[in-house]
C-alpha positions as a Markdown table, in Angstrom:
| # | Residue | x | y | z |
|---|---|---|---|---|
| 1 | Unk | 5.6 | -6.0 | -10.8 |
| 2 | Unk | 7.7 | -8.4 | -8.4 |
| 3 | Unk | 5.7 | -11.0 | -6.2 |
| 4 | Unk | 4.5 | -8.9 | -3.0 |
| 5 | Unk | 6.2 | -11.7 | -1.2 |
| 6 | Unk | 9.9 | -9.8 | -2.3 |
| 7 | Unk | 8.8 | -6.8 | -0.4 |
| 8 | Unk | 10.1 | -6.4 | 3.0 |
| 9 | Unk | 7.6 | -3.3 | 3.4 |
| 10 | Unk | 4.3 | -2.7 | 1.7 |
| 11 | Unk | 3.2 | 0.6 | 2.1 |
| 12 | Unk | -0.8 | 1.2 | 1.2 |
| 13 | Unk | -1.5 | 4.6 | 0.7 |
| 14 | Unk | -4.3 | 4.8 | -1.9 |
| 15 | Unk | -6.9 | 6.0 | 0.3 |
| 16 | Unk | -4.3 | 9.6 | 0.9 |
| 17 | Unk | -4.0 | 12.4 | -1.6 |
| 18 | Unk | -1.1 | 14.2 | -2.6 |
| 19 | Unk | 1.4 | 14.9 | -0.8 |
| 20 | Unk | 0.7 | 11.9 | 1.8 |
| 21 | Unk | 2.1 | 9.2 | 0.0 |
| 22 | Unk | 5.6 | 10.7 | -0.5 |
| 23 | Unk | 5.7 | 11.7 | 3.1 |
| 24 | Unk | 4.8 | 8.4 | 4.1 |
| 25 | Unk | 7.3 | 7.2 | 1.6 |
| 26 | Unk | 10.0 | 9.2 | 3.4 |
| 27 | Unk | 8.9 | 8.2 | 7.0 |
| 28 | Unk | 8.7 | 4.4 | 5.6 |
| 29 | Unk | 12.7 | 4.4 | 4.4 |
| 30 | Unk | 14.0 | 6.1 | 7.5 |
| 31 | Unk | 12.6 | 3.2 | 9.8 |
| 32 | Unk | 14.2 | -0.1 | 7.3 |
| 33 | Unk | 17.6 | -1.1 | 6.9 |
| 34 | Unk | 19.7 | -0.8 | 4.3 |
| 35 | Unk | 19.1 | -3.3 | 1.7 |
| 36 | Unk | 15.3 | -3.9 | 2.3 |
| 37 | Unk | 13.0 | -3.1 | -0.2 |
| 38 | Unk | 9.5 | -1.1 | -0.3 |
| 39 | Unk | 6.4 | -1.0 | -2.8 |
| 40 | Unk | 4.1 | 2.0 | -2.0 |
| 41 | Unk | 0.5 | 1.4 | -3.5 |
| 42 | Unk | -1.3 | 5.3 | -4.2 |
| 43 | Unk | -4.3 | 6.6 | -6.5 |
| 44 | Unk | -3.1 | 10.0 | -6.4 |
| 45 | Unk | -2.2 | 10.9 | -9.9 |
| 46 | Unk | 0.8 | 13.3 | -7.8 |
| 47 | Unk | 2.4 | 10.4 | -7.2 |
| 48 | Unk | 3.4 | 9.4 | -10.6 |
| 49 | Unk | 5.7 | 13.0 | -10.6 |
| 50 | Unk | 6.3 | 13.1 | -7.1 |
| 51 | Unk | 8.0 | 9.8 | -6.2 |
| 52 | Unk | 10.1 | 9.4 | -9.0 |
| 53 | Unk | 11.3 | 12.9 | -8.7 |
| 54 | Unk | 12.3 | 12.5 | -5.4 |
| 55 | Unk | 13.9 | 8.9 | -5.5 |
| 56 | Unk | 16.3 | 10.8 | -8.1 |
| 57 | Unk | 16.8 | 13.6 | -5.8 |
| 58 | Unk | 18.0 | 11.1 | -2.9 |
| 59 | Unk | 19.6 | 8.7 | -5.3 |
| 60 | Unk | 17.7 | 5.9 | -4.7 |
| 61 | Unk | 16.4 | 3.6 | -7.3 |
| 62 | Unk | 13.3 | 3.4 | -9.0 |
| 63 | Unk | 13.1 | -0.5 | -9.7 |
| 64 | Unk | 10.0 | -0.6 | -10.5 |
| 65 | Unk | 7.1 | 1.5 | -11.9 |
| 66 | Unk | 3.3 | 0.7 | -13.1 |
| 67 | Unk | -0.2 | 1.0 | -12.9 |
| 68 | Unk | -3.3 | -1.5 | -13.0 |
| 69 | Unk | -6.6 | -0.7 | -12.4 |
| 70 | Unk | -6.4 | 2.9 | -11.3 |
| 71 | Unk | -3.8 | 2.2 | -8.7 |
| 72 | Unk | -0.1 | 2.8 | -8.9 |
| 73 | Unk | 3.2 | 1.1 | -7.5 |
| 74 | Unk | 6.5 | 2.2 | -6.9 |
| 75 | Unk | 9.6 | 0.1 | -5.7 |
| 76 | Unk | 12.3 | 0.9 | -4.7 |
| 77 | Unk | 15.4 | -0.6 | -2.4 |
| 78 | Unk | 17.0 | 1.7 | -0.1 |
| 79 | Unk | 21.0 | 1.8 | 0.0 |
| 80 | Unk | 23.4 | 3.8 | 1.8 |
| 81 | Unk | 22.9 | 7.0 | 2.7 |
């Protein structure tokens, strides 16, 4: 996982079940600029199909990808749309 300091947005959502996190995900990315990266922090065992699936659906990448103590992260850098 990169140093929360790289982040330019954290996004907590382990408190929210499914589908939460994505949709805060998606109202997250439309407010930062190009260029500037997000890690969303969820429980919800959706999440591990749901984001992934959808940063492939909008083309943006998955840079990175884990879980640590029931909780699991998702980066990702959003480009040009």
């Amino acid at each position: 996982m990169l140093n929360a300091q790289q982040y330019d947005v954290i996004l907590d959502a382990k408190e929210d079940r499914c589908p939460m996190p994505l949709l805060k995900l998606k109202l997250a990315l439309a407010k930062m600029a190009e260029g500037e990266t997000i890690c969303v922090y969820a429980r919800d065992e959706g999440s591990l199909k749901d984001i992934p699936h959808f940063l492939a659906l909008v083309g943006l990448p998955l840079l990175d990808q884990g879980e640590q103590g029931g909780t699991f992260h998702f980066v990702t850098r959003k480009q040009e749309s």
